[in-house]
N, C-alpha and C positions, 0 to 999 in steps of 0.2 A: 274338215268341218263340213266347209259345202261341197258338192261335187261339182263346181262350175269349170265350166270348159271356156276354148278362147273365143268357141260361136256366142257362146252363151253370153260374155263376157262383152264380145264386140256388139251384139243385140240392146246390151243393157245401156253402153255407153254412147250407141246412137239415139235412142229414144231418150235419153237424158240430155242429147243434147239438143233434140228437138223439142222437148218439153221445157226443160229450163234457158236455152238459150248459149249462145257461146259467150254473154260477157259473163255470166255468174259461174258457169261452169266451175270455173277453176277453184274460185270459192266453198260452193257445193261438193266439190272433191277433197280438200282439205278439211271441209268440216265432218266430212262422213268418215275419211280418215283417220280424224284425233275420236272423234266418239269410237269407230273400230277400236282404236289400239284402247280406250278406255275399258271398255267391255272384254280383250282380252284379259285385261290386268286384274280387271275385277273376278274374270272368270278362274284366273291365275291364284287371286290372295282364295278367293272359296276352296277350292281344288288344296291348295295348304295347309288353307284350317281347318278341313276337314280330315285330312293326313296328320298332323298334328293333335288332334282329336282323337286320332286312332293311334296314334302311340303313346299318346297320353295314358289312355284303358288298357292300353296292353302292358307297361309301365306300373300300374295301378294295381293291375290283376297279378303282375311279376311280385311285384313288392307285398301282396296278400298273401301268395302261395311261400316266398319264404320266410314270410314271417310265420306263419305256421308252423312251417315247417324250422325254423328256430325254437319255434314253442315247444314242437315236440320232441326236439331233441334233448331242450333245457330239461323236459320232465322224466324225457327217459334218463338221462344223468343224474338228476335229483334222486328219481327214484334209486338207482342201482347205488348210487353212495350211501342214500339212509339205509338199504340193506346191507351194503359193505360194513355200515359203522356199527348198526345192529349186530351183527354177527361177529366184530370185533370187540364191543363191549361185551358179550356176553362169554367170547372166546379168557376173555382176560381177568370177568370176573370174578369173586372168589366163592366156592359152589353155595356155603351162606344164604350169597343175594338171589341165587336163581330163584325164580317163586317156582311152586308146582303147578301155575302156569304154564313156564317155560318148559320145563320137562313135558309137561302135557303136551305140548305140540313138538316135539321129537328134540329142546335143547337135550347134551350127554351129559351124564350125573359124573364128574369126573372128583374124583376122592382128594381129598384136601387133608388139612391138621383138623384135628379133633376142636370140640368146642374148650378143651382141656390147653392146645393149644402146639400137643406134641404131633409129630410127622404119625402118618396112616399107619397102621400096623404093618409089619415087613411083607405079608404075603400079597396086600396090594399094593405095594410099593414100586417103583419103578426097576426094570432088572437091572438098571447101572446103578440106582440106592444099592443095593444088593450086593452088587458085586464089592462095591466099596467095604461095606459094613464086615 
């Protein structure tokens, strides 16, 4: 903290003891003392709370960034399911419901029973119908 040396040091303690005296001396050296050690304490709790302070922010900023970054994952999973389930209702629907909508943005026109209610005629029919039949 200081850079005092033992001259420096035996300088200070002689002039103190010529200015204040030898009977209070000793007095005056314990009270400089407990006020030192108070000031390092205090200089100690600052020094913490302000470390403390800083990881507090850093803590703060941790917990912002993955919360974000949880956000974004929730919505990329959100998203990729509503298209999974999109593309599985559509897969399993029956061609009936598809609007020309759907076909208009590339759903496949995949042949079904008649609105009669019988199986597709044999030449679109699947080659294991076929083979059966």
């Amino acid at each position: 903290m200081f850079d005092i040396g033992f001259s420096e040091l035996f300088v200070i303690m002689l002039v103190g003891l010529l200015v204040i005296g030898p009977e209070r001396l000793p007095k005056v050296a314990r009270t400089l003392g407990a006020l030192f050690g108070r000031l390092q304490r205090y200089v100690n709790d600052v020094k913490a709370d302000i470390s403390r302070e800083v990881e507090l922010e850093e803590l703060r900023k941790m917990k912002t960034e993955f919360e974000d970054a949880a956000r974004s994952v929730e919505k990329s999973v959100s998203d990729e399911m509503r298209s999974t389930e999109d593309e599985l209702n559509r897969s399993i629907a029956p061609p009936e419901s598809i609007s020309n909508a759907d076909r208009a943005h590339g759903a496949p026109h995949v042949p079904g029973p008649d609105a009669s209610g019988d199986a597709p005629a044999p030449d679109k029919a699947a080659p294991d119908a076929q083979a059966k039949a």
